[in-house]
N, C-alpha and C positions, 0 to 999 in steps of 0.2 A: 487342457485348462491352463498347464503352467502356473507362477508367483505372478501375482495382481501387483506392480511398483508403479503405476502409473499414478499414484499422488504423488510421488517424490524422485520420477526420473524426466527428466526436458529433455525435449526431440526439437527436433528444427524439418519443416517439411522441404521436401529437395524434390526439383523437376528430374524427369526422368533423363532429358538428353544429358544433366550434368552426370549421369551415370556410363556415357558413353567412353570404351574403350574399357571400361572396369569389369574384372573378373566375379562373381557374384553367387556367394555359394546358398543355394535354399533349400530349406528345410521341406525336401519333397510330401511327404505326407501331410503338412500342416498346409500344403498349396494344396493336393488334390480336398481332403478335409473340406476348404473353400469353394473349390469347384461344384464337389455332389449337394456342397448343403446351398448354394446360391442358383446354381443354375438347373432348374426347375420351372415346370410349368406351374399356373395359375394356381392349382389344387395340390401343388406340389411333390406333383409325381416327376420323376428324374424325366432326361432327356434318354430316349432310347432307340435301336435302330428296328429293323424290321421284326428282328427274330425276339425282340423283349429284350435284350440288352443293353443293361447303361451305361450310354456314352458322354454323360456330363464330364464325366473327369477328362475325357480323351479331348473334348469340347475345348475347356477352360484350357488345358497345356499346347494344345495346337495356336488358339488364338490368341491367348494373351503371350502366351510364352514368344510368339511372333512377332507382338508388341516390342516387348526388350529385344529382338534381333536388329526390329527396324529401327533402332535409339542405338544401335551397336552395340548394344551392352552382351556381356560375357558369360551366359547363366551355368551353375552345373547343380544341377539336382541329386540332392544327398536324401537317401533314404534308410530307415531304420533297418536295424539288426535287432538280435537278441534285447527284449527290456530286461534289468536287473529284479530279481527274485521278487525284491521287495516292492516293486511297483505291481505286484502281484494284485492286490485287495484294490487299488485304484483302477485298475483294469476292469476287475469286477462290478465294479459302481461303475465306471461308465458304459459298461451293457447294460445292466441294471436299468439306466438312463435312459439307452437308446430302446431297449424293452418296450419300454413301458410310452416313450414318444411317439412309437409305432404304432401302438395299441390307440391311444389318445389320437392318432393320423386318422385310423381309418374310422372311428368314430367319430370325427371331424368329419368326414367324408360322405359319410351316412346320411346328417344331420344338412347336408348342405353349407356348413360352415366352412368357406375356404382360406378367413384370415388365419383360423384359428389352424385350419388342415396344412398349409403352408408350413408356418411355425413349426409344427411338430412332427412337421416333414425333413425338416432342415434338422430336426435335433436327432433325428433317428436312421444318419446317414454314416454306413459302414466302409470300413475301406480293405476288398478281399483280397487274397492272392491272387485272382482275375484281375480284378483293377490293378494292382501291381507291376506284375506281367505285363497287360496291355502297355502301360504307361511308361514303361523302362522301354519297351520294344517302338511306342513313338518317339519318342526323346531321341532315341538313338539315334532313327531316320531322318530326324531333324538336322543330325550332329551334334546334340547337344551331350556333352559329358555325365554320364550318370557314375556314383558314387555308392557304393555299400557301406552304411555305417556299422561297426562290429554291435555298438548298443545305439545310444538313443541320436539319431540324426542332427538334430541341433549342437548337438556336444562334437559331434564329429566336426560340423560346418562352422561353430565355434573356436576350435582347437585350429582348424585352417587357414581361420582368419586372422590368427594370435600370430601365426608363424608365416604368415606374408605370405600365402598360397593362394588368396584373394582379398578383394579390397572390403567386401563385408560380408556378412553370414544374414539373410534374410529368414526373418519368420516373426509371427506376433506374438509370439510368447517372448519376455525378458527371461528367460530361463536361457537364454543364450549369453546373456550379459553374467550371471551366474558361471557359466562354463567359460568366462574369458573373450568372447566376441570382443572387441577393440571397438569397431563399429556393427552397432545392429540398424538394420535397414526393416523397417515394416510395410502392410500395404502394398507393397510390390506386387504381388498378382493379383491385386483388385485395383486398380489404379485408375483413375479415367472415372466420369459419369456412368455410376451406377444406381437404377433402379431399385429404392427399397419400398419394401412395401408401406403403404399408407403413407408415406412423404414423397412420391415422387421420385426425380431422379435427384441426388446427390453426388458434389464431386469429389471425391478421394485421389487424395496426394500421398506421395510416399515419405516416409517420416524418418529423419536419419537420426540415431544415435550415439553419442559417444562415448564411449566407458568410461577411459579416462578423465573426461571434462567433468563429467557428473561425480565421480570418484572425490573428483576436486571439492566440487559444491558441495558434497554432501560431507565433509571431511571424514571420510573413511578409506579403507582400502580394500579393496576385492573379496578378501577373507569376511571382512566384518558384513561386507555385500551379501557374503553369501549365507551368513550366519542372519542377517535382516533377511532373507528370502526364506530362511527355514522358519522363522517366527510365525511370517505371515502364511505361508505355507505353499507346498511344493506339488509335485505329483507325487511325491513320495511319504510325503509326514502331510494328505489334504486337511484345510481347514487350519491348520499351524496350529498356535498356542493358543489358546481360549482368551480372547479381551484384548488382542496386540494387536494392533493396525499398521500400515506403516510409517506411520509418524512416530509410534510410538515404539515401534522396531529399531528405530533412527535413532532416539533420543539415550533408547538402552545402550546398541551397540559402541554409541559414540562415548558413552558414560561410566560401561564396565569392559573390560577382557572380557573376550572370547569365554574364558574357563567360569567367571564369575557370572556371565551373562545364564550358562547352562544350569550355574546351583540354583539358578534364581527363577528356573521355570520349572512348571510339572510337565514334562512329558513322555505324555498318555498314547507312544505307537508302537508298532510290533519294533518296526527297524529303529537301533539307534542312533542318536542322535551325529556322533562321529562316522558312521557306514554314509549317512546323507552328506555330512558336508565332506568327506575326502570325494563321495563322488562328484561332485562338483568341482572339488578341485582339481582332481586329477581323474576326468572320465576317462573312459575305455577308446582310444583313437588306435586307425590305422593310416598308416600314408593313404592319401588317393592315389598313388600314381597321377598319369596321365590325364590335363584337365582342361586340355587345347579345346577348343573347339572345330568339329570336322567337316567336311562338306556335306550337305543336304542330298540325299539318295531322295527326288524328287519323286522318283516313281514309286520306291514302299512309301514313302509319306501317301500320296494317292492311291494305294492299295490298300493300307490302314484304315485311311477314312473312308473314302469311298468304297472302293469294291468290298470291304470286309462290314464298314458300318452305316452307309448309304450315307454319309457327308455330301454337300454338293460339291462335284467336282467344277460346276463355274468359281464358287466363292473360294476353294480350296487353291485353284490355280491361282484367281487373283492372290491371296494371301502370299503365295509363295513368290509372282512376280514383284511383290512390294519390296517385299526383304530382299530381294536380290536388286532390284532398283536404289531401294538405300544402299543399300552395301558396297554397291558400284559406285552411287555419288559420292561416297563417304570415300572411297578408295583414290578417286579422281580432285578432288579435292587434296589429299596427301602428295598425290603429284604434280 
């Protein structure tokens, strides 16, 4: 879910080749997240191989992630560790969520209702230690650098980006901007004419942001950012403060201190108020190490999808000849 700031943050939309040569850290779970819930059939049953296994997520990071090779761009997919105690209760409301979207799916299904079965097909998409697994194990093959976050993944690829270990931290949550992102990059692994339902196809552009700039406009500094994110609310404190929008998050933070702004709210959560904003300010980071990008082992790429998940090996090869065709022209051009 993340803090909702999109009244009060401007993006500028950025072509993907301007992302060529740039190092690019994402928010791996918030990318597969978009794969299981988008790419689905009509009635919104996942994409699966022979044996009933889904392979939308393997889908989405094989192809699109393909996409950013052939733009030259630098991807390292960072995934989640340990959540903190206290996202405990938010955790629970989002099965809750997905519960009961299931339940609504297949009763959708019954009825012959398939806008509706769709919908709540997408809302009741989990992400297992199987998909996990799967997904660290194609990325690899790919060469693409995967990342262990100790806690929450964007706060890792956040902190990264803070410390010039890549040129931005992607994911659609501002909760990255919270954790220090410099630039947050959105849209990225949905990018390109995409099919939504009942509008046809749509083009999504990826949306760049920048901390600082915005820090500017909005005259505050990161702290007060982060204390406007608690307002309006986080994964950790959902729903924020009862009546606070963030305009009106903006006009407090701008108007009291930090310590005045807290006398001056009720809050109603197990965690407090200080446990939320030091972890934002200072989340749980480990070095990545090693974040190069490595050669494509073309044959596990081809034994992942194909032998293992019945991918077609014509479309699989093309894909792969592409990237390696850019990457040549891109090379050959430098000399």
């Amino acid at each position: 879910m993340g803090v909702n700031l999109s009244g009060i943050i401007k993006s500028e939309e950025i072509e993907l080749p301007k992302l060529a040569n740039k190092k690019i850290a994402i928010d791996a779970f918030n990318a597969i997240y978009q794969f299981l819930s988008s790419i689905r059939q009509y009635d919104g049953t996942p994409l699966m191989d022979s044996k009933g296994r889904i392979t939308s997520h393997l889908s989405g990071l094989f192809y699109r992630t393909a996409r950013l090779l052939e733009n030259n761009i630098k991807p390292t997919y960072v995934f989640d560790g340990k959540h903190p105690e206290f996202k405990r209760s938010e955790e629970a409301r989002r099965r809750e969520v997905r519960d009961e979207a299931a339940r609504e799916w297949h009763e959708a299904l019954k009825s012959e209702d398939y806008k509706n079965a769709r919908k709540y097909a997408q809302a009741s998409s989990v992400i297992t230690s199987e998909i996990i697994e799967q997904s660290k194990k194609l990325l690899s093959a790919m060469g693409i650098p995967v990342v262990q976050a100790p806690s929450e993944a964007e706060a890792e690829a956040a902190v990264m980006n803070s410390r010039g270990l890549c040129y931005a931290a992607a994911s659609q949550d501002y909760d990255s901007l919270l954790f220090g992102a410099k630039i947050l990059l959105r849209n990225v692994s949905i990018t390109g004419k995409r099919k939504v339902f009942g509008r046809g196809y749509v083009q999504i552009n990826p949306e760049k942001i920048n901390l600082q700039s915005n820090l500017n406009e909005l005259g505050i500094d990161r702290e007060k950012l982060i204390v406007l994110g608690i307002l309006v609310g986080t994964d950790f404190n959902p729903g924020g403060i009862k009546g606070i929008g963030p305009k009106k998050a903006l006009s407090m933070v701008k108007k009291y201190t930090i310590d005045e702004v807290k006398k001056k709210i009720e809050w109603d959560f197990d965690v407090p108020f200080d446990t939320v904003f030091e972890f934002f300010k200072n989340p749980p980071y480990e070095e990545p190490g090693n974040i190069e990008e490595r050669p494509m082992d073309e044959n596990a790429v081809k034994r992942i999808l194909c032998d293992e998940h019945d991918f077609s090996i014509d479309r699989v090869e093309k894909v792969i000849s592409e990237i390696k065709r850019k990457r040549n022209s891109t090379l050959s051009r430098w000399f």
